[in-house]
DRENMI-79724 format. One record per residue (C-alpha): x, y, z. Coordinates in steps of 0.2 Angstrom, whole numbers, plus 5000, padded with zeros to 4 digits. Each point is the difference from the previous one (the first is absolute). Layout:
N
NODE      X      Y      Z
NODE      X      Y      Z
...
REM end
This chain:
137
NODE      X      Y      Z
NODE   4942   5027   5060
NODE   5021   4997   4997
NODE   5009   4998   4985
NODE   5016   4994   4999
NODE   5006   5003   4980
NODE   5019   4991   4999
NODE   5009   5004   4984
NODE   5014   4986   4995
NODE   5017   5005   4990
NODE   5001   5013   4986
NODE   4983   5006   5006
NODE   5008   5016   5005
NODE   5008   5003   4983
NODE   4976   5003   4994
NODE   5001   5015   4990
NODE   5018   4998   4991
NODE   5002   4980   4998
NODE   4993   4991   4984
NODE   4985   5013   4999
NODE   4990   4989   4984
NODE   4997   4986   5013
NODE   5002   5010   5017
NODE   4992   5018   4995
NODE   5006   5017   5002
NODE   4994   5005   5018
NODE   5013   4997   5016
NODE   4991   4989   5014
NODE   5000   5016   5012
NODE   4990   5009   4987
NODE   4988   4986   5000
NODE   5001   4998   5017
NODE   4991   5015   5005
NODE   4986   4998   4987
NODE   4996   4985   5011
NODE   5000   5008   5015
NODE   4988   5012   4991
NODE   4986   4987   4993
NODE   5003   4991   5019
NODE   4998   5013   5012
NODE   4993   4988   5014
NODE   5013   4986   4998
NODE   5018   5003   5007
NODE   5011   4995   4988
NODE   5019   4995   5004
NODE   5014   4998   4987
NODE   5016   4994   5000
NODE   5011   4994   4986
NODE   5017   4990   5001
NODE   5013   4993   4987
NODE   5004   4987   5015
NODE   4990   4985   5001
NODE   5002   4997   5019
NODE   4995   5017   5004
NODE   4983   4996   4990
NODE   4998   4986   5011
NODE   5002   5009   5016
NODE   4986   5012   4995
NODE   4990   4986   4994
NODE   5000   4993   5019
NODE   5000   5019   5007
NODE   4984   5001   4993
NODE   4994   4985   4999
NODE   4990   4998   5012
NODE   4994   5015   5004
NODE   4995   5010   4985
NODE   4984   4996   4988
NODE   5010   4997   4986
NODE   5015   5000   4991
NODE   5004   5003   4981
NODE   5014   4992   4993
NODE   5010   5002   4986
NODE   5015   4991   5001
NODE   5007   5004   4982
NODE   5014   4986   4995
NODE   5001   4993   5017
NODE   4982   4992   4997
NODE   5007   4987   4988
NODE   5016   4997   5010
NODE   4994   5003   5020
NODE   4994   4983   5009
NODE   5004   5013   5017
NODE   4985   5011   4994
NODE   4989   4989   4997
NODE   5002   4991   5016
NODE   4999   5016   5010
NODE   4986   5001   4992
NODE   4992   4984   5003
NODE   5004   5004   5020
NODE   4991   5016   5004
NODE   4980   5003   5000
NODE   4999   5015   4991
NODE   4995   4996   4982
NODE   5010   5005   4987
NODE   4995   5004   4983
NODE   5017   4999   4987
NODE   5001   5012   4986
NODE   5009   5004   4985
NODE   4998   5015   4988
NODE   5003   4990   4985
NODE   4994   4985   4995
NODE   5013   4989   5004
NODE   4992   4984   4989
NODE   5004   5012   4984
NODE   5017   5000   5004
NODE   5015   4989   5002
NODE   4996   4984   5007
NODE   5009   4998   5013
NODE   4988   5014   5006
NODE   4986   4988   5000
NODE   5005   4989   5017
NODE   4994   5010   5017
NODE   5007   4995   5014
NODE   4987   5012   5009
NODE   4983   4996   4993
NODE   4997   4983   5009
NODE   5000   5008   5015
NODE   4992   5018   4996
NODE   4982   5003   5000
NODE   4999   5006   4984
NODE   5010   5007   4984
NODE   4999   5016   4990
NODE   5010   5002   4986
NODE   5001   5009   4983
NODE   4988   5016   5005
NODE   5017   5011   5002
NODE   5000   5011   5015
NODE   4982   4996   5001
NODE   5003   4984   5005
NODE   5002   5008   5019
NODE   4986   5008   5000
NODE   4991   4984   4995
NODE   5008   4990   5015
NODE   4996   5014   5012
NODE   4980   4999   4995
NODE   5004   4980   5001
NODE   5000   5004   5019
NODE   4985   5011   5005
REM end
């Protein structure tokens, strides 16, 4: 089984940025204890601050792969482009958030994303990966 996890804008800065809503641990750290709990699954990451470069690795892998994770961080409430790259490859993709984004500013609450994912995790923290990767086996 494939994984693709894509990390949206600012998802680089896990670890050091706004640690009482993101946590302390740096996605690279977390990273490997996925590969750890998923030995079987071949798990790709990429993360990009550019949303036309989340794009193209939506359609690199979006037709081939089993599965792909997103978190689109800001751009999920401002990207109609990721949601319709979405909407055009047949991998599934299950959007995630670490926070719960409903607890926090409103503008927050609109996805562009969800209509065309198969499925939302959000609010679990880091665990919310590990949630959408058993979403898929």
């Amino acid at each position: 089984m494939k994984i693709c996890i894509i990390n949206g804008p600012n998802l680089n800065l896990l670890g050091k940025r706004e640690p009482e809503v993101y946590g302390s641990t740096t996605f690279e750290d977390y990273l490997e204890e996925l590969h750890a709990a998923f030995p079987d699954i071949e798990l790709t990451y990429f993360q990009s601050n550019i949303e036309g470069e989340l794009i193209g690795k939506i359609q690199e892998f979006g037709f081939d792969y089993d599965g792909i994770i997103l978190n689109a961080g800001a751009y999920t409430h401002t990207s109609i482009g990721l949601g319709d790259a979405i909407k055009a490859v047949t991998t599934p993709v299950i959007e995630v958030h670490i926070s719960n984004t409903y607890a926090r500013e409103s503008f927050r609450h609109q996805s562009y994303i969800s209509g065309n994912a198969k499925g939302v995790i959000l609010g679990f923290g880091l665990k919310s990966y590990e949630l959408a990767i058993r979403s898929f086996l």
